[in-house]
N, C-alpha and C positions, 0 to 999 in steps of 0.2 A: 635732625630728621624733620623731615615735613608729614605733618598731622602724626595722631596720638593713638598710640595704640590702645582699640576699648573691649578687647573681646574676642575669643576664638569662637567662630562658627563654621563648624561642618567642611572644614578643611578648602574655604574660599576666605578670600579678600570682603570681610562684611563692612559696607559703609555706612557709615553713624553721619551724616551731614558732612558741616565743616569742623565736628569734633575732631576725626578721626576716622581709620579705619586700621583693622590688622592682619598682614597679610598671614597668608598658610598656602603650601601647595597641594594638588591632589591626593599626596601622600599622606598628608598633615607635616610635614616639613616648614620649616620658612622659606621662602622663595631665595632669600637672600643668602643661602646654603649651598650646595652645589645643586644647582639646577641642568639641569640634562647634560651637557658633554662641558660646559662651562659655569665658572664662578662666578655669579651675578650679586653685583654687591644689593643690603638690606636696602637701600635709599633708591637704586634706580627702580624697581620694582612697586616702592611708593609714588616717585615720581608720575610716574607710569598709570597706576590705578586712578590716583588723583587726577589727571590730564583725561583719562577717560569717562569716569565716574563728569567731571566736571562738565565738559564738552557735551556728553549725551541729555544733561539737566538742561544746556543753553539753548539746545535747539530744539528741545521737544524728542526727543528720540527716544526709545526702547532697549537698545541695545548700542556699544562700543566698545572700540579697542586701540591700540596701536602695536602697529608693524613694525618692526625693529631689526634693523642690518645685521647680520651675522657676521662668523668667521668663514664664511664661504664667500668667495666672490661673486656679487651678483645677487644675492639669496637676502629674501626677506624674512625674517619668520615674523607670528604671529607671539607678543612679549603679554598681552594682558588683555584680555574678554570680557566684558562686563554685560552683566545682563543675557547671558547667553550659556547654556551647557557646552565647554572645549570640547568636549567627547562625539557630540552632534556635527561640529566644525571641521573635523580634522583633517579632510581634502581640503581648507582652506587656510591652513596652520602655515603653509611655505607658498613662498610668493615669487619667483623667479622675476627681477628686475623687465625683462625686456618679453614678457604674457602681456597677450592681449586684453589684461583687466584693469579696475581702474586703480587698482591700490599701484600697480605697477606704472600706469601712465604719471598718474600724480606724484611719483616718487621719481620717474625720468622727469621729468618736464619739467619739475618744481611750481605746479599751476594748479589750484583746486581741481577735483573733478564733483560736480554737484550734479546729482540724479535726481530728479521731483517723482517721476516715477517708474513702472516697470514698460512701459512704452519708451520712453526717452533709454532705457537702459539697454534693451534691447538692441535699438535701431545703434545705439553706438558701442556696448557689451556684449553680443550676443552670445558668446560663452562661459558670465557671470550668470546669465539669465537660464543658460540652458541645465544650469547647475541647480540654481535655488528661483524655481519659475513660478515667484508669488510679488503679491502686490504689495512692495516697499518701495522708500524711497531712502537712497544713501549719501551721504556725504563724506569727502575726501581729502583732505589737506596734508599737506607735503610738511617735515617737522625737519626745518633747518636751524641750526646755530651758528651764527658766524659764516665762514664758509664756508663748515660740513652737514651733509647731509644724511638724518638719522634713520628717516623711518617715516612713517603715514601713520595719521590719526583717523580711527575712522566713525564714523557713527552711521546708526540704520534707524529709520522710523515709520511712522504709516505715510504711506506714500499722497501725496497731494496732484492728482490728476486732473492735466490741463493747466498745472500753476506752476514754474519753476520755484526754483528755490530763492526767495528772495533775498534782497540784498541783505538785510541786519543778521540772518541765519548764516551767509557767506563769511560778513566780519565777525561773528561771532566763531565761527569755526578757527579762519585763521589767527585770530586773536589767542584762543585755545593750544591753536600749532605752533603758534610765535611763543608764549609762553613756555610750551613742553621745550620748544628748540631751546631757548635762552637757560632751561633747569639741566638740560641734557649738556650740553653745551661745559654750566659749570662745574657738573659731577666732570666731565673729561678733565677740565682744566685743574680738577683737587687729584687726579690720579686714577677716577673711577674706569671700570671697563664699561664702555657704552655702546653693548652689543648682547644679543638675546642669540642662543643656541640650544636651550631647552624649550618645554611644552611651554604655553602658556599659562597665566596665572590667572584663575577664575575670581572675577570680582561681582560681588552681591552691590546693585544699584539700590539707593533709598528706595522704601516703600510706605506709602501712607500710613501712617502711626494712630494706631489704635491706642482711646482714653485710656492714663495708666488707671492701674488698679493701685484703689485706694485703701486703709487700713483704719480703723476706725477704734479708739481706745473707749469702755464706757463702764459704768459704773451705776448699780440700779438696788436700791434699796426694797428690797420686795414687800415691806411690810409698810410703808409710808409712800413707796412710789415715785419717791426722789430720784432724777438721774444725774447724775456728774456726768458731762458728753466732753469730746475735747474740741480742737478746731476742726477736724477735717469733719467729723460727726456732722458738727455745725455748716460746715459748707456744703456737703450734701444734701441737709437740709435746707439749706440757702438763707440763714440766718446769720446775726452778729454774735457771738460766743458772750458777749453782753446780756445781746436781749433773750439767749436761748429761755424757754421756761423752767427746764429743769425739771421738769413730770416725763414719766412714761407716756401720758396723753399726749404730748405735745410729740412724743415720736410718733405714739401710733397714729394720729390723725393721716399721717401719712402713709398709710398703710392700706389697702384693701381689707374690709372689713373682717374676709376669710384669714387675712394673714397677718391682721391684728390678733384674734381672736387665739392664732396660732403663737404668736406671742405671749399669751399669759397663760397657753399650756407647758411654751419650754419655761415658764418660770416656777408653774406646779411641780413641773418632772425634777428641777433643779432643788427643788424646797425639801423634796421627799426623797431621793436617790442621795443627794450629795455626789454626786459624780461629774465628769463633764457632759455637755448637753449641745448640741448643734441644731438649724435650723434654715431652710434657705426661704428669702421672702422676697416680695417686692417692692421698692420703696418709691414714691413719685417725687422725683426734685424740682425745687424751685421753677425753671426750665419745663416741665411736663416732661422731661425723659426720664423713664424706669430703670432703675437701680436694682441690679439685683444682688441683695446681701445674702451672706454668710455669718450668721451667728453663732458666734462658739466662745461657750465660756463655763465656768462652772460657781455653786455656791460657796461664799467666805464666811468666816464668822466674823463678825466686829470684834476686837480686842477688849478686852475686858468679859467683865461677867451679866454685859444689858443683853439683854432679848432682842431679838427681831434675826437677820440673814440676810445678804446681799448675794448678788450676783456679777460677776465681773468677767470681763472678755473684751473678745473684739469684734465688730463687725470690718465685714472683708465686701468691697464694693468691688464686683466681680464683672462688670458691664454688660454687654451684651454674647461676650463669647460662650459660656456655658448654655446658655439658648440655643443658640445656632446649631453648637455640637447637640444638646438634647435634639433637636428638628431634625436634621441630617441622620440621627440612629432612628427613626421612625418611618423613614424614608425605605421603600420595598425594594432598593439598586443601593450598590456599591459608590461611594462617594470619596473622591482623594481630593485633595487641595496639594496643590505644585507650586514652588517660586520661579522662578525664571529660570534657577539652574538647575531643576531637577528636585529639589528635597521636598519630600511630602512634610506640608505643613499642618495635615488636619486628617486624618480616615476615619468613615463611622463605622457601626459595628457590623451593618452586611459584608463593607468590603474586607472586615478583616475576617470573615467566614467565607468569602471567595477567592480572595488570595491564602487563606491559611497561614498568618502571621496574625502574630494582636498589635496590637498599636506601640506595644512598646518596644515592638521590632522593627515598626517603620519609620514610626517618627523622626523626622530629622535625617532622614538617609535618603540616598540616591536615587530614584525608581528605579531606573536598569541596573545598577550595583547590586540594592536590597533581594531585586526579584530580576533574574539575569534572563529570563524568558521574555520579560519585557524590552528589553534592549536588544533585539534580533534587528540585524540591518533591516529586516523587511518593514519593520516598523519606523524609522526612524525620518523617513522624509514626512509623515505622515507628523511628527512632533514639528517636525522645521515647519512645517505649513502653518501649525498652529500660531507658534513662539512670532514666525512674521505678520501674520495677518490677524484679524478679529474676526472672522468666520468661524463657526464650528466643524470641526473635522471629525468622521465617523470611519472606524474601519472594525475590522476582525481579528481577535487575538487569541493564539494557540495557547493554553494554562500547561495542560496534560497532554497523553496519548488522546482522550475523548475527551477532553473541556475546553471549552471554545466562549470567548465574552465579546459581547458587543462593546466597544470601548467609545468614546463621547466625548472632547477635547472641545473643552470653554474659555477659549482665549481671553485673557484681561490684562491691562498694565502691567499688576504686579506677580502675574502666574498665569497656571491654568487651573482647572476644574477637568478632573475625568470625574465620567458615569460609567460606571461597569452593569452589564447584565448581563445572566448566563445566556448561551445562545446554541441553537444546533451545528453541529458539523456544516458549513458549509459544501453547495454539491460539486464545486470546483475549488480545492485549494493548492498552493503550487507546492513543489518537492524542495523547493526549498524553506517551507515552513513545515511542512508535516512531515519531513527524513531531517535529522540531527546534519550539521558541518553546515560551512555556507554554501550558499547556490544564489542562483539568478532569478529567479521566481516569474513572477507573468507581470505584464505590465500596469494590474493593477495594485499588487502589492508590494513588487519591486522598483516604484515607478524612479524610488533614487540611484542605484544603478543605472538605470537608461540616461541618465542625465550626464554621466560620465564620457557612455560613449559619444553622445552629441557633441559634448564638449570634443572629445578626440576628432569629429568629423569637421567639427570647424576648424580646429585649430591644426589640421590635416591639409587645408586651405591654403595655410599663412607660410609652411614651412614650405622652403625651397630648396636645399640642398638633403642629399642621404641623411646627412647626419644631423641636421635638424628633425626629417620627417622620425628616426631612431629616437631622436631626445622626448618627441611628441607621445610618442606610443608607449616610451616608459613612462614620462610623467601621467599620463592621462586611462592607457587601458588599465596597465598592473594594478592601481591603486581600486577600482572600479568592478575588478573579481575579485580581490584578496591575493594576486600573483606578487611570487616575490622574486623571479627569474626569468629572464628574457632572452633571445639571440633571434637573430635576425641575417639568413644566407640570402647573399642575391648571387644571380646565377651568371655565368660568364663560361660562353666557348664550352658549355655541354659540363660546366663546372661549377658546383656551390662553392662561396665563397664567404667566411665570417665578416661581415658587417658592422656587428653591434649586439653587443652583449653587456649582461648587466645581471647579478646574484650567483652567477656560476663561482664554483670555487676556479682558482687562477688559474689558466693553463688547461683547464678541464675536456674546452671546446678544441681545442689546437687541433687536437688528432682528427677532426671532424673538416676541417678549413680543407680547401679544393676536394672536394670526394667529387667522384664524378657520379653522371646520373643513372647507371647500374647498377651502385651500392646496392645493399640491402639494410638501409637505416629509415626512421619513421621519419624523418626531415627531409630525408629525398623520396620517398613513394608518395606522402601527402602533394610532392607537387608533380610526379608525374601522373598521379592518379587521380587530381583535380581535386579529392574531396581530404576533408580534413580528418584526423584523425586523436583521439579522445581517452586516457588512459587514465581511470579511478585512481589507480594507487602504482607504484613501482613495481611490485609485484606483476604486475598484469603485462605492463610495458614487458618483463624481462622474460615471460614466459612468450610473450609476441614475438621476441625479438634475442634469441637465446646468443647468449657472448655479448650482447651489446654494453660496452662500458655503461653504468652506473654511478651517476655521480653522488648519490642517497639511499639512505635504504627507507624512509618513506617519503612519502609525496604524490603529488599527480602534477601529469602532462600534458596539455593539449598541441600538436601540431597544426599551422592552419596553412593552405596552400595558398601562394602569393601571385594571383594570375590578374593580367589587368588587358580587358577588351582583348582575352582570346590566349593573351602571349604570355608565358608562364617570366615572371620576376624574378621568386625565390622562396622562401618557406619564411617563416616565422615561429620560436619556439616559446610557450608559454611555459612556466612551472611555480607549483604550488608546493607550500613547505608539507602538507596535511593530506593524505588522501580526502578526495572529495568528487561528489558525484557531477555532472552535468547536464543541468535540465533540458527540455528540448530548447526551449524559449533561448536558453541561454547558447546553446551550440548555433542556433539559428543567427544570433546577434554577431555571436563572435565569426562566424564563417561571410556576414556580411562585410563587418569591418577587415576584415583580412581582403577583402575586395579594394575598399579604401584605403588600405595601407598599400598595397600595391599599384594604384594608381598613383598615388602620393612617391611612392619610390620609383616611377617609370617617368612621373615628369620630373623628379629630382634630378636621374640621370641624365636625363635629356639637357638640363639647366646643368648640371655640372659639365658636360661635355662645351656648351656654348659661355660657359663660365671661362674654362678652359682657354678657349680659342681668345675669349676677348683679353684674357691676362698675360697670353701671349701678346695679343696686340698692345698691349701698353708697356712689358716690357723692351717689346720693339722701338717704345715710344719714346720709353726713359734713355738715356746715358749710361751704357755698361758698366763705362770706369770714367775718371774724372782724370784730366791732364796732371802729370808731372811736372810741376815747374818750379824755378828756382826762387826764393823767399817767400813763395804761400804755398801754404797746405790746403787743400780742400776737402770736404770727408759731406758724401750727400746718404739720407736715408728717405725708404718712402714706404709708406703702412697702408694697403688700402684698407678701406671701409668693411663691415663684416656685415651690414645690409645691402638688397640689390644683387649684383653681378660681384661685389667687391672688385670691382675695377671703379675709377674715377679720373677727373679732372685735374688732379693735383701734379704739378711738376716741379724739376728744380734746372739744372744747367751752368753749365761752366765754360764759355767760349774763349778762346785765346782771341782777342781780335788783331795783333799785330803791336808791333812798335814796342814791346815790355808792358803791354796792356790787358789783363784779365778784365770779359766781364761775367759778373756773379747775377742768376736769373732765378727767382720762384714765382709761382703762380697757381691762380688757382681756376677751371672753369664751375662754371654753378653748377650744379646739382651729379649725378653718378651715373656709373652704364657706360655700355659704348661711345655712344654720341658724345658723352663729355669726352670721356677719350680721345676719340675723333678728333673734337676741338682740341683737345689739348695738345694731341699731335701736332696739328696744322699752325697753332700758335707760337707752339716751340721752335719750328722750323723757320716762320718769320721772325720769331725775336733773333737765331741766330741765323737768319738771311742778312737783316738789316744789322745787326753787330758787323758782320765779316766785311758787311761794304763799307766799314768807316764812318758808319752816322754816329753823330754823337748821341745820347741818349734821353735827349728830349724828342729829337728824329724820331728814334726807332720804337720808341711809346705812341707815340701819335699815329706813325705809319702803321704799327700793330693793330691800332684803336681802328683806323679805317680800314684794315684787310679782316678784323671783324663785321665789322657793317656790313662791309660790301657782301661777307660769306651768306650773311643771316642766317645764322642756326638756331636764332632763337634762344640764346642763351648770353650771359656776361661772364664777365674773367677779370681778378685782380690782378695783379702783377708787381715785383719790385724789382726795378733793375739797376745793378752797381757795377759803375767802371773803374776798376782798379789800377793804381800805378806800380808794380810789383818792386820797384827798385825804391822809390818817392814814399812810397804811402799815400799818394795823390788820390781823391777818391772823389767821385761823382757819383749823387743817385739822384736816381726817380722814383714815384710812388704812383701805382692806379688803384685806389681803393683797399691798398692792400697791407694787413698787420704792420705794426712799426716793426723794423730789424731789433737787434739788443747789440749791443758792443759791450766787451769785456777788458778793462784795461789792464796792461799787463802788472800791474797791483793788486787785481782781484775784482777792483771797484767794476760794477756794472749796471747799465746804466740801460734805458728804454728810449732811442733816438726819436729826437724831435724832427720828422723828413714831411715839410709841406707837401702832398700828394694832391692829382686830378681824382675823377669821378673813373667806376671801374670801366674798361675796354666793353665795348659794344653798343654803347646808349649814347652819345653825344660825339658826332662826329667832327663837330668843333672845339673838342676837350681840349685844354693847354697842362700841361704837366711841367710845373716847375723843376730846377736843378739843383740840389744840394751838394755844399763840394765839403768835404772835410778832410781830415789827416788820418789813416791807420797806421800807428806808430809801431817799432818791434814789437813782437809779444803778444798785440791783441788779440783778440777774436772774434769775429762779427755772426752773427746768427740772422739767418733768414728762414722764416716756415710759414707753415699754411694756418688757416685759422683750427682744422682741429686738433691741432696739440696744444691747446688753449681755450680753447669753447666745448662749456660744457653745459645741457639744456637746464633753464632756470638760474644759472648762476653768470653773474655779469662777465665780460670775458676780461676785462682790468685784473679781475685776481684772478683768470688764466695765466695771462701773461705776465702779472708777480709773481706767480709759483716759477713759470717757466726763467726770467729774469735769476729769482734767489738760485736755484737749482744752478744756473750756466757761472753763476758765482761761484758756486760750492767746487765745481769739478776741478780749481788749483792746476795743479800743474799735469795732469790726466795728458797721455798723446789721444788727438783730435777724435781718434775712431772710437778711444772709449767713453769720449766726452760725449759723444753723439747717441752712441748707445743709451748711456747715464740720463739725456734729456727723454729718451720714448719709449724708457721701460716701463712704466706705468700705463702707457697708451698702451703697447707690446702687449701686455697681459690682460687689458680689457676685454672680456669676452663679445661685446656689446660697443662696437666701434662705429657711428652713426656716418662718420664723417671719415674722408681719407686724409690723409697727413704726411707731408712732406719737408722734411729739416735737410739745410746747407751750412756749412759750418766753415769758413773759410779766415787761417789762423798765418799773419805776415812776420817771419823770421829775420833776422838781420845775418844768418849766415847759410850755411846747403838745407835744403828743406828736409822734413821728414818724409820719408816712404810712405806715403797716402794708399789706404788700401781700394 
């Protein structure tokens, strides 16, 4: 195990330096227990605390964590929080690979993302910002091992405006990520699971250490004056335990003459009681810092039958914390002390009179757990404001029906500081602080909500098809009212139509798919009747709406109509587990965004209709089917891109040129869209122009290279072209910039062809492209594709095309089409497909071919 366990605190990860630390979940669990829907073993979870805890010390930061790949595809979660309350977090617990923020960029890209402040983060995050819009600065490192890719480390600190982040803080981060990668890396290689599917694990960051309390043994002959002290006595004093004098004078001198004098009354009281006797005093050390001891001991007799009585005890060197707490209970307001995650670390005795708890109720506990009125959403950006910046933050807090505190938030390194004071009813408070269940409240007390929908308005922006703009509005509204059920009809030919749905039970909606628009249902009158429509609880809905299937018997409903500049969309349906009421503020917000949701789904359609057209044109572009011919097989596949149009430049082709001569063509044009298209049409058709005329194949490269130029579209294209001898195995290639082929020999062995290539088609119209001639023997296999089933961001593309290489090994004696499938089902399944990709697979038999599908 890495570092030592020293200590359970308050059901977080507490860290002791480089002693150790030991973790606990929210529950008081071990983390290393079944943690949310998976088994996370005791060590990744140290790993983990350690890597963050350490990282946030290098840079000077406040707060860290790391993000850790799930069993979802795509999906980040958040694996360990340091410095920070999860419960505060928790819109930011899931990270979806391909969001516009920067945990997501840094983890596609494999490329730091360093923010210096909230200007810089803005102009390149603006829906990190629109979320948490306070002045930090973040940093972001990508945590690879090897060649997998785990997760994102991240750290937040006070932001440095007008100054990037400078270099030693950059290597100090990836230094940090390189490490986690190489620990992560060998937990996979012992067996471990190196993936996060529960909450996160709350970690306690070092805190400035307060002088211990020190213990003092002593021994005071009352009737001669003698003291026996021991060492620590002595060192308080700031003496050698040699030279001590060994008189009571010699303490008390150090003593204030009142608390001297108070000294030789707890020795009267000990002389005459015989009982134990306490005292608290001041003591002045070496140093000029005051000690404040605790005297407590009682009278002995000496052994035997001589006269005299001693006194023996301890003094307790108690520093300066019982002061403070004295000062604080003298104070006319409420006083808490907080650590970073929430636990009260100190209350005096007003506030345990305005909260109604005594101290031995808070101590050590959660504010929003201990006292659950403090933990009302409306409060809670209101704490994030503090926890990021060092500004004081001031708001309003509901206790009772009639009790109302002015609350005081004093941000520091290691906590906060609240000031509570009673306060009157304010003369505006929102409904969703003064009526019980959640609500939306006004923009000054609800202002973290608001920041949700913003986030949905940008990120309403980014999304271009239906069903991105659907993914957008589940991740971003539902979480933002407490909704936990969505659908979403868009309308078609005077007919709603199910979209997108998400919490309904299965099958629920069906009956509802094509209604037409004279129903009588709350999803189709909200859009013929333009306004939205608002249902407290089920009940109310079924009294509106008598027969209407019921998919609950409690909850609430919002319907909101989906009209964009004029022309009605389709509906969208919200649902909540809990009846609940809706403020105006809040009907007002949501009937705005249902305006941007429908715009959002009108220019969706519009792009899916021209999506359409162009995916037609490229399969106009590609090859239906590939020739039948006798001793090769051919088997082509092609995946477009899932950004853009998902149309591209990627091709493949198989022309017979005559004489027993196949030739084998892929390519690729740069960038996605029609236009590459376009070009990729137009190139395909000259590569097999100049095939069918008999050029040999440094011809038909070169004349390709010029009938680019001459096109100028502003764009380049690789290309690899092979002429095959179907009977021979006679083989000539070319290369224009374009991935090596792989050959598979018929033993297994496979191998990454050495083919000297020119520079890519469009840039040099004096390019020479040399000839490679080799042999395809029976049996083999030759592989030709595009660079994205091999390039992947941040990661060299050589071990692309070693994965792809081992893989074309593996597939044995597989017929061609399922070998083909075999190399781009990983790509296939990728939700997040940057790049379009094109595989040719052409295999030379010594007897009748196989049936090529």
């Amino acid at each position: 195990m890495r570092g030592t366990a020293a200590g359970e605190h308050a059901g977080c990860v507490t860290w002791y330096g480089a002693a150790g630390y030991t973790p606990q979940s929210q529950s008081g669990a071990m983390p290393g227990r079944l943690n949310g829907s998976g088994r996370v073993p005791d060590e990744l979870s140290l790993v983990l605390a350690q890597a963050a805890v350490g990282a946030t010390e290098a840079v000077g930061g406040y707060a860290g964590g790391v993000y850790l790949r799930s069993r979802t595809q795509g999906l980040l979660r958040l694996a360990v929080l340091a410095g920070l309350p999860g419960r505060l977090f928790r819109p930011w617990w899931r990270m979806h690979v391909n969001r516009p923020f920067p945990v997501a960029e840094a983890y596609r890209s494999g490329q730091a993302v360093l923010l210096g402040d909230a200007e810089e983060a803005m102009r390149r995050f603006p829906q990190l910002m629109a979320g948490l819009p306070y002045p930090f600065g973040s940093l972001y490192a990508p945590v690879v091992g090897g060649d997998e890719k785990f997760g994102v480390l991240v750290v937040l600190r006070p932001a440095t405006p007008g100054h990037p982040v400078d270099h030693s803080d950059r290597r100090r981060m990836q230094t940090a990520a390189r490490r986690l990668g190489t620990a992560l890396a060998e937990l996979g290689a012992d067996g471990g699971l190196v993936e996060w599917d529960g909450e996160p694990t709350p970690v306690q960051l070092p805190t400035a250490s307060a002088p211990p309390v020190r213990i003092c043994y002593f021994d005071w002959d009352l009737d001669s004056g003698a003291v026996t002290a021991d060492d620590e006595l002595c060192a308080i004093l700031g003496t050698d335990p040699a030279g001590f004098a060994g008189t009571i004078d010699s303490l008390a001198e150090h003593l204030a003459p009142e608390d001297a004098y108070g000294l030789w009354a707890v020795a009267a009281q000990a002389a005459r009681s015989g009982g134990p006797v306490s005292r608290r005093m001041w003591l002045r050390g070496p140093d000029g810092r005051l000690h404040l001891l605790e005297l407590s001991g009682r009278r002995t007799q000496p052994p035997g039958d001589g006269p005299g009585s001693r006194l023996t005890g301890y003094l307790v060197d108690l520093g300066t914390g019982p002061a403070v707490a004295e000062a604080t209970d003298r104070l006319p307001r409420g006083i808490l002390s907080l650590d970073r995650l929430g636990r009260i670390t100190h209350i005096n005795r007003n506030a345990e009179t305005l909260l109604g708890h005594a101290r031995s109720e808070l101590a050590g506990r959660v504010l929003w757990e201990v006292l659950p009125w403090f933990g009302h959403p409306a409060y809670e950006d209101h704490y994030r404001a503090a926890l990021f910046g060092y500004d004081p933050v001031h708001f309003m807090a509901r206790r009772g029906p009639k009790e109302w505190l002015t609350v005081s938030l004093y941000p520091g390194h290691d906590g906060l500081t609240a000031t509570l004071t009673p306060a009157e009813e304010p003369a505006y408070a929102s409904g969703s602080i003064v009526r019980p269940g959640p609500g939306f409240g006004s923009p000054t007390d609800r202002a973290s909500s608001l920041y949700r929908p913003v986030a949905l308005a940008i990120a309403l922006t980014e999304a271009v098809t239906a069903r991105q703009v659907s993914a957008v509005v589940t991740e971003e509204l539902l979480p933002a009212f407490g909704g936990r059920q969505l659908a979403i009809y868009l309308l078609n030919e005077r007919h709603l139509y199910l979209a997108w749905e998400t919490g309904f039970p299965k099958g629920f909606l069906d009956r509802f798919d094509g209604v037409a628009l004279d129903a009588r249902l709350p999803g189709v009158e909200t859009l013929t009747s333009g306004r939205p429509i608002f249902f407290e609880s089920m009940e109310r809905l079924a009294a509106a709406y008598p027969g209407i299937p019921i998919d609950a018997d409690v909850g609430a409903r919002a319907f909101l109509p989906l009209i964009a500049s004029g022309r009605p969309v389709g509906s969208c349906i919200l649902g909540f587990d809990h009846p609940r009421g809706f403020s105006p503020e809040e009907r007002t917000v949501l009937t705005a965004l249902a305006g941007l949701i429908a715009q959002a789904l009108q220019r969706a359609q519009r792009y899916d209709s021209e999506a359409a057209l162009a995916r037609g044109l490229q399969d106009a572009l590609l090859p239906h089917r590939l020739p039948v011919l006798q001793f090769v097989d051919t088997v082509g596949r092609y995946l477009p891109g899932t950004q853009g149009m998902e149309v591209g430049g990627d091709w493949y082709d198989v022309v017979e040129t005559g004489c027993g001569e196949l030739a084998l063509v892929i390519g690729d044009v740069q960038g996605h869209g029609v236009s590459a298209a376009a070009t990729m049409g137009q190139l395909r058709s000259a590569v097999r122009a100049f095939a069918l005329s008999g050029h040999d194949p440094q011809e038909v490269m070169s004349g390709t290279n010029r009938l680019l130029i001459d096109l100028d579209p502003g764009q380049f294209a690789s290309c690899c072209y092979i002429v095959l001898d179907r009977e021979s195995g006679s083989t000539q290639a070319v290369r224009a910039g374009h991935p090596q082929p792989l050959l598979r020999h018929p033993d297994g062995r496979t191998e990454v062809l050495d083919i000297p290539g020119g520079v890519v088609l469009g840039v040099d119209v004096e390019a020479s492209y040399p000839v490679t001639e080799m042999w395809l023997e029976p049996g083999a296999v030759l592989a030709l594709y595009t660079d994205g089933l091999v390039e992947q961001p941040g990661i060299d593309i050589d071990l692309g095309i070693e994965r792809l290489r081992s893989a074309l090994a593996e597939v044995g004696s597989d017929p061609l089409a399922d070998a083909a499938d075999r190399l781009i089902l990983e790509a296939r399944q990728a939700t997040d497909r940057p790049d379009d990709i094109a595989l040719l697979l052409a295999a030379r038999w010594a007897d009748v071919p196989r049936q090529a599908p």
